[in-house]
C-alpha positions as CSV (number, residue, x, y, z in Angstrom):
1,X,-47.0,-10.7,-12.4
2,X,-50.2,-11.0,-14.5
3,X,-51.6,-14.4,-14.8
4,X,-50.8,-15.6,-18.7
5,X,-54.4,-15.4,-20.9
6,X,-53.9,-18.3,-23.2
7,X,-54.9,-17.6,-26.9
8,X,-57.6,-19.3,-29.2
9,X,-58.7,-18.7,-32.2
10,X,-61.6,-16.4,-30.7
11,X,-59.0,-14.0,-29.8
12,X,-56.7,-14.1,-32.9
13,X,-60.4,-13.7,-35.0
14,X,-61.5,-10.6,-32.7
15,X,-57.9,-9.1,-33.2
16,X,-58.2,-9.7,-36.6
17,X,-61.7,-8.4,-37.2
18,X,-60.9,-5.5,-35.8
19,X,-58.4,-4.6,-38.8
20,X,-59.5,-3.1,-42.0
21,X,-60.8,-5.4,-45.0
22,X,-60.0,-8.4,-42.9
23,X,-63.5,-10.6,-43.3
24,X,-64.2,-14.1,-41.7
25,X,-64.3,-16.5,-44.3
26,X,-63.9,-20.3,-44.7
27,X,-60.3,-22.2,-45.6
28,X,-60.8,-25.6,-46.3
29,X,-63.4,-25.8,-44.1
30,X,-62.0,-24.2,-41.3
31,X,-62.0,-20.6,-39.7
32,X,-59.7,-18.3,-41.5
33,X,-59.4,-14.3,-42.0
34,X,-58.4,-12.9,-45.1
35,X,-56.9,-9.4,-46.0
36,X,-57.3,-8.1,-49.8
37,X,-58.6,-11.3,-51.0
38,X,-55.2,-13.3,-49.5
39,X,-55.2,-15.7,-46.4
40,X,-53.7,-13.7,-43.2
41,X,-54.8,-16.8,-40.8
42,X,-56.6,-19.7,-40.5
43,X,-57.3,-22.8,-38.1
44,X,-55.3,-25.6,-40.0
45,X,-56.8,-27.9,-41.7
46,X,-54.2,-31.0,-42.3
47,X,-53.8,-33.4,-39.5
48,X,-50.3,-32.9,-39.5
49,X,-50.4,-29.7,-37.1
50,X,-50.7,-30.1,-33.7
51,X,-54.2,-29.3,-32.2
52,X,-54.9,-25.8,-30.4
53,X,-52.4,-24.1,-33.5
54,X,-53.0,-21.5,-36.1
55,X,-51.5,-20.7,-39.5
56,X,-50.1,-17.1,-39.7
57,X,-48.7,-15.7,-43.4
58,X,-45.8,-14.8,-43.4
59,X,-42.5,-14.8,-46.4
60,X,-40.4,-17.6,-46.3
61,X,-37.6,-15.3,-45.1
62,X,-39.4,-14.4,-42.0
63,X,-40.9,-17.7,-41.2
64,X,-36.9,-19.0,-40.9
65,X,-36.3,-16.2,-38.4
66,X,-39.2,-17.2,-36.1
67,X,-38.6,-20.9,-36.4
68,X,-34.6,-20.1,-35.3
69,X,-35.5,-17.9,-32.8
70,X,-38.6,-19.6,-30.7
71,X,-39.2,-22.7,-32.2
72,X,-41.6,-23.6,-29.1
73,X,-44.1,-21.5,-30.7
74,X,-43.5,-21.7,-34.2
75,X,-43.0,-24.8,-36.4
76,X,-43.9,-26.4,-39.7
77,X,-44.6,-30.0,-40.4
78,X,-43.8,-31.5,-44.1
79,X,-47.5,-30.5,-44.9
80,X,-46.5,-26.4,-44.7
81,X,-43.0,-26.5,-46.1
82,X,-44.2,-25.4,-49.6
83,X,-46.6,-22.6,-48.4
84,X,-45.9,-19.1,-47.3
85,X,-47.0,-19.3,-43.6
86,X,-46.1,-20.9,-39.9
87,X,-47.8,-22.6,-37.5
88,X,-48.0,-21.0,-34.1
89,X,-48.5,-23.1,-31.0
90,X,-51.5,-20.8,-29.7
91,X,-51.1,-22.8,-26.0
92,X,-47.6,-20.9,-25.8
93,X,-48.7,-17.3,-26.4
94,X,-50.8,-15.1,-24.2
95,X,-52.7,-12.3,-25.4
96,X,-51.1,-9.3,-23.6
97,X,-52.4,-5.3,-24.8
């Protein structure tokens, strides 16, 4: 068994950076990457998540199948309800390739 590589946002920006037209850029003052002008992830900013998450994009739609199906990684707090993204516990993913 390999030994789990916890994820930061050093490894969700290299992953990221290494897409095409997905720039670094600032969100509310915090790290963020951007595809086609639109916010693909980002370091929340609102002291309602939990430290050591990430915001991900993604349609309401999907975001209800990830919170029902591993709500240990993903969740939302009041804060996020109204926007089209999740927050992912990056503590309880490893970065496996």
């Amino acid at each position: 068994m390999t030994p789990r590589r916890p994820v930061a946002f050093d490894a969700v920006r290299e992953i990221g950076l290494a897409l095409p037209n997905v720039p670094e850029v600032q969100a509310f003052g915090m790290p963020a990457l951007r595809v086609h002008g639109k916010l693909l992830a980002c370091v929340p900013s609102h002291c309602s998540a939990e430290p050591g998450s990430l915001v991900v994009r993604v349609d309401f739609d999907d975001r209800a199948a990830l919170l029902a199906e591993n709500p240990d990684i993903y969740y939302l707090t009041e804060h996020y309800e109204g926007f089209t993204g999740v927050l992912v516990r990056l503590s309880r993913i490893d970065r496996t390739y």
